[in-house]
TIZA-824104 format. One record per atom (N, C-alpha, C, O): residue number from 1; atom name; z, y, x. Coordinates in steps of 0.2 Angstrom, whole numbers. Each point is the difference from the previous one (the first is absolute). Last residue first. Layout:
<voros>
voro i:NUM; at:CA; pz:Z; py:Y; px:X;
...
</voros>
This chain:
<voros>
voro i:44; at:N; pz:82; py:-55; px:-100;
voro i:44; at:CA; pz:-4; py:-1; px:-6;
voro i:44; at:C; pz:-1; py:1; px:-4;
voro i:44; at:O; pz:-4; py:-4; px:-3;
voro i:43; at:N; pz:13; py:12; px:26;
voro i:43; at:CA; pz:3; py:1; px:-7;
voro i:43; at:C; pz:-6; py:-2; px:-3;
voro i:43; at:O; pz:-5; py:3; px:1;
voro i:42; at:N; pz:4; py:-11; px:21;
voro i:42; at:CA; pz:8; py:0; px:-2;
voro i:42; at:C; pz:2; py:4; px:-7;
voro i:42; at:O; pz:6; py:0; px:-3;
voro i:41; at:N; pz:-29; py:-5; px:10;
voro i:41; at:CA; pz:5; py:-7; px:0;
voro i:41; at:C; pz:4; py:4; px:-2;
voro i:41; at:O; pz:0; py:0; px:-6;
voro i:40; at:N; pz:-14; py:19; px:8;
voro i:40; at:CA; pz:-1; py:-6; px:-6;
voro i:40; at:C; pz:5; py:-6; px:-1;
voro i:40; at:O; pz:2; py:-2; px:-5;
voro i:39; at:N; pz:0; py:15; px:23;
voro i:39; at:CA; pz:2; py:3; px:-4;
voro i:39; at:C; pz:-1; py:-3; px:-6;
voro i:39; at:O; pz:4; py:-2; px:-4;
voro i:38; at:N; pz:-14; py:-7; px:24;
voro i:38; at:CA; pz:7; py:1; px:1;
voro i:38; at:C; pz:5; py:3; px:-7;
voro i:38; at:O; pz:5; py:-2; px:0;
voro i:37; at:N; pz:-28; py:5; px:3;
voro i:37; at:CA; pz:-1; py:-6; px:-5;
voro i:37; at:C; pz:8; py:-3; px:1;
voro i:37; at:O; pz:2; py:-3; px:-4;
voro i:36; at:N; pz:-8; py:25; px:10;
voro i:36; at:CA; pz:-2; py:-2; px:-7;
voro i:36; at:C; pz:2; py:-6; px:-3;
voro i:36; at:O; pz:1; py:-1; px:-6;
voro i:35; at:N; pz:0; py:5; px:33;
voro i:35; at:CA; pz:5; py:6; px:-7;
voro i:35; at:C; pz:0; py:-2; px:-5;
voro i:35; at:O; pz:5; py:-3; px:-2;
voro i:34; at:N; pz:-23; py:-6; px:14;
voro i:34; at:CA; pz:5; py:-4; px:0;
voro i:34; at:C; pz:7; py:5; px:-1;
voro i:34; at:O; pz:5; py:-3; px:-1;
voro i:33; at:N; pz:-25; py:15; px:0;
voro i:33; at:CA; pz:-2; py:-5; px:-5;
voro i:33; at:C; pz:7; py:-3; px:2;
voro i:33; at:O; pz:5; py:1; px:-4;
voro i:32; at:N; pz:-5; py:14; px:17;
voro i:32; at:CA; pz:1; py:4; px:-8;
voro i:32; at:C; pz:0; py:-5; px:-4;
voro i:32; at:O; pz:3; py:0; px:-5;
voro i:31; at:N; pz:-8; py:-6; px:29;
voro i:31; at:CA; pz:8; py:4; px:-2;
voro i:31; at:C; pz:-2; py:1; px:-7;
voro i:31; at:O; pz:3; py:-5; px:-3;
voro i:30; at:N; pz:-24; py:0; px:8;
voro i:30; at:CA; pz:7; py:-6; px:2;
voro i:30; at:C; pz:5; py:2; px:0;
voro i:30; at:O; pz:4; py:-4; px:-1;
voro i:29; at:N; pz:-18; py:23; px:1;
voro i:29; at:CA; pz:-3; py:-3; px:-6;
voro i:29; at:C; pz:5; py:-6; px:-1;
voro i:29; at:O; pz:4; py:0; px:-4;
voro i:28; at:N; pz:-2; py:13; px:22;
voro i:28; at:CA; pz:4; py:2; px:-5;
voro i:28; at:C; pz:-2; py:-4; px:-5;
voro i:28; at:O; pz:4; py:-2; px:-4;
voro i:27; at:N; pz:-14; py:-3; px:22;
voro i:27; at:CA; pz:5; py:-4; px:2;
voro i:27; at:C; pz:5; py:5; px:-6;
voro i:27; at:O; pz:6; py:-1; px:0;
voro i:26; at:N; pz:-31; py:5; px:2;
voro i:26; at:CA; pz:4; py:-8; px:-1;
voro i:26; at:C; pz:7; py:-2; px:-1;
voro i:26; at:O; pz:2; py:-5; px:-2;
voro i:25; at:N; pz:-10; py:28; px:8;
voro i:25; at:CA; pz:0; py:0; px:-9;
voro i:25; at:C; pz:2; py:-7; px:1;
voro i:25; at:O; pz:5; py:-1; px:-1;
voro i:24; at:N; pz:-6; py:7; px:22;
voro i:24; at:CA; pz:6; py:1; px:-2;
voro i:24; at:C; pz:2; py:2; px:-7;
voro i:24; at:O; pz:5; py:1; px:-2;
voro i:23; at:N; pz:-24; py:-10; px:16;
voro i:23; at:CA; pz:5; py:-6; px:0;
voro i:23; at:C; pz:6; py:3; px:-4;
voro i:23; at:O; pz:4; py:-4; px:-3;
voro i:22; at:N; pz:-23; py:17; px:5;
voro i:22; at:CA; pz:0; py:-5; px:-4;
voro i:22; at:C; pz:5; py:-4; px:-2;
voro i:22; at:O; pz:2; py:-3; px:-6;
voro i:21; at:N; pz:-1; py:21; px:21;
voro i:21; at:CA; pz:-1; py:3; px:-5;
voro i:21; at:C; pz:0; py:-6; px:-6;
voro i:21; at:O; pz:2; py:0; px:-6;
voro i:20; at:N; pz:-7; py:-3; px:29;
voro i:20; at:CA; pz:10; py:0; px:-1;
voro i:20; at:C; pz:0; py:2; px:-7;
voro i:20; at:O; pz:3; py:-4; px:-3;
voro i:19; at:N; pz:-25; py:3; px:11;
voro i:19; at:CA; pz:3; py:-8; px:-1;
voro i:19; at:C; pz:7; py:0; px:-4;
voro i:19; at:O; pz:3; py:-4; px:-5;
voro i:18; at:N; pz:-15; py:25; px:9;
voro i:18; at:CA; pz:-2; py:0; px:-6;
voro i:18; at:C; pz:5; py:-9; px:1;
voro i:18; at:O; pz:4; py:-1; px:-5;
voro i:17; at:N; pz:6; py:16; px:22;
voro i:17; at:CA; pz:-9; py:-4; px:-1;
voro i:17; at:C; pz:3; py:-2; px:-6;
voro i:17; at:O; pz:6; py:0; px:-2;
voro i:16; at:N; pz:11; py:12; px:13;
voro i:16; at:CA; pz:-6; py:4; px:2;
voro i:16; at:C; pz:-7; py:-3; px:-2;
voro i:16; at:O; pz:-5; py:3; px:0;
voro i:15; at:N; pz:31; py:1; px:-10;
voro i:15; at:CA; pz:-4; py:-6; px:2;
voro i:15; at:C; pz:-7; py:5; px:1;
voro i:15; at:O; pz:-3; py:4; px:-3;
voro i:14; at:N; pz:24; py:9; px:2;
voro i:14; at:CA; pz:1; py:-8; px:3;
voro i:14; at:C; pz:-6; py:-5; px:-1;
voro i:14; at:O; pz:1; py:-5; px:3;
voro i:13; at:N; pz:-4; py:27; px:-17;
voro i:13; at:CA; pz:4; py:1; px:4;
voro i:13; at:C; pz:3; py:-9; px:4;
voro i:13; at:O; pz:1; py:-4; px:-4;
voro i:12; at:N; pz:-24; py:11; px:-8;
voro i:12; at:CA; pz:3; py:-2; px:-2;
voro i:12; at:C; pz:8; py:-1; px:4;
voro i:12; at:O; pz:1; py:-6; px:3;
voro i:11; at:N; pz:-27; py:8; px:-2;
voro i:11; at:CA; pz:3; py:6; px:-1;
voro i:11; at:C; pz:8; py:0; px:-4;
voro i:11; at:O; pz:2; py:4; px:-4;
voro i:10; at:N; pz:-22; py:-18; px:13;
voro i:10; at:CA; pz:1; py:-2; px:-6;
voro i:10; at:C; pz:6; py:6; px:-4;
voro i:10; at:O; pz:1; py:1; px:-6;
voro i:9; at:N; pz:-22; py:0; px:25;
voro i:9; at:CA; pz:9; py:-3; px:0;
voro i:9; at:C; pz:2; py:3; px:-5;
voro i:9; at:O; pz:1; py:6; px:-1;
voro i:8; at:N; pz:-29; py:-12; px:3;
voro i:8; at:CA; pz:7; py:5; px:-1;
voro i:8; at:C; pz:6; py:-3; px:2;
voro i:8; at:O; pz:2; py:-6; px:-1;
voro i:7; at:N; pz:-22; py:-7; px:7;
voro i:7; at:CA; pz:-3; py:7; px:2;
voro i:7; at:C; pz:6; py:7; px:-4;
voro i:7; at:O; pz:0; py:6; px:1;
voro i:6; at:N; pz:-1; py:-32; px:12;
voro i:6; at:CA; pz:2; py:2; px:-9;
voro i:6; at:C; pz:-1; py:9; px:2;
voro i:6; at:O; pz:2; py:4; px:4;
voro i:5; at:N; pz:-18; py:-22; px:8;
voro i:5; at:CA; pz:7; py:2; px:2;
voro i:5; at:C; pz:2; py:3; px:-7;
voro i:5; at:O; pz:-4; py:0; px:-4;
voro i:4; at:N; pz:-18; py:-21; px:3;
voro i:4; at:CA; pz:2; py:9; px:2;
voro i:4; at:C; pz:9; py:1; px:-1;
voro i:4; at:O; pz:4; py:-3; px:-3;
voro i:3; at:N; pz:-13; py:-22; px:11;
voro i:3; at:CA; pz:2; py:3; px:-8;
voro i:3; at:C; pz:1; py:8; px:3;
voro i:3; at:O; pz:3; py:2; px:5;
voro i:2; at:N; pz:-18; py:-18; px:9;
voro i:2; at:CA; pz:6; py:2; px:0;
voro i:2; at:C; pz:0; py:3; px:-7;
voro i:2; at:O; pz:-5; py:3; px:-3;
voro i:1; at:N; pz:-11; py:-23; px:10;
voro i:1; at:CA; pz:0; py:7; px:-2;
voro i:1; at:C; pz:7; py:2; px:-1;
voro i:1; at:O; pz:3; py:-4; px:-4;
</voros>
């Protein structure tokens, strides 16, 4: 059984699938967290 096509484009200038859309909250979520924890080492 094929998975149905994505029926909106996610409407967002440079990413045309909901994928690029996820990969690109995951990949600010790991930038922002290792900032944090970079900034928590060096000022304690």
């Amino acid at each position: 059984m094929k998975a149905p096509p994505e029926s909106e484009a996610p409407g967002l200038p440079g990413l045309r699938t909901w994928r690029g859309v996820y990969w690109l909250v995951l990949a600010s979520f790991v930038l922002w967290t290792a900032l944090l924890v970079g900034l928590a080492a060096l000022y304690p």
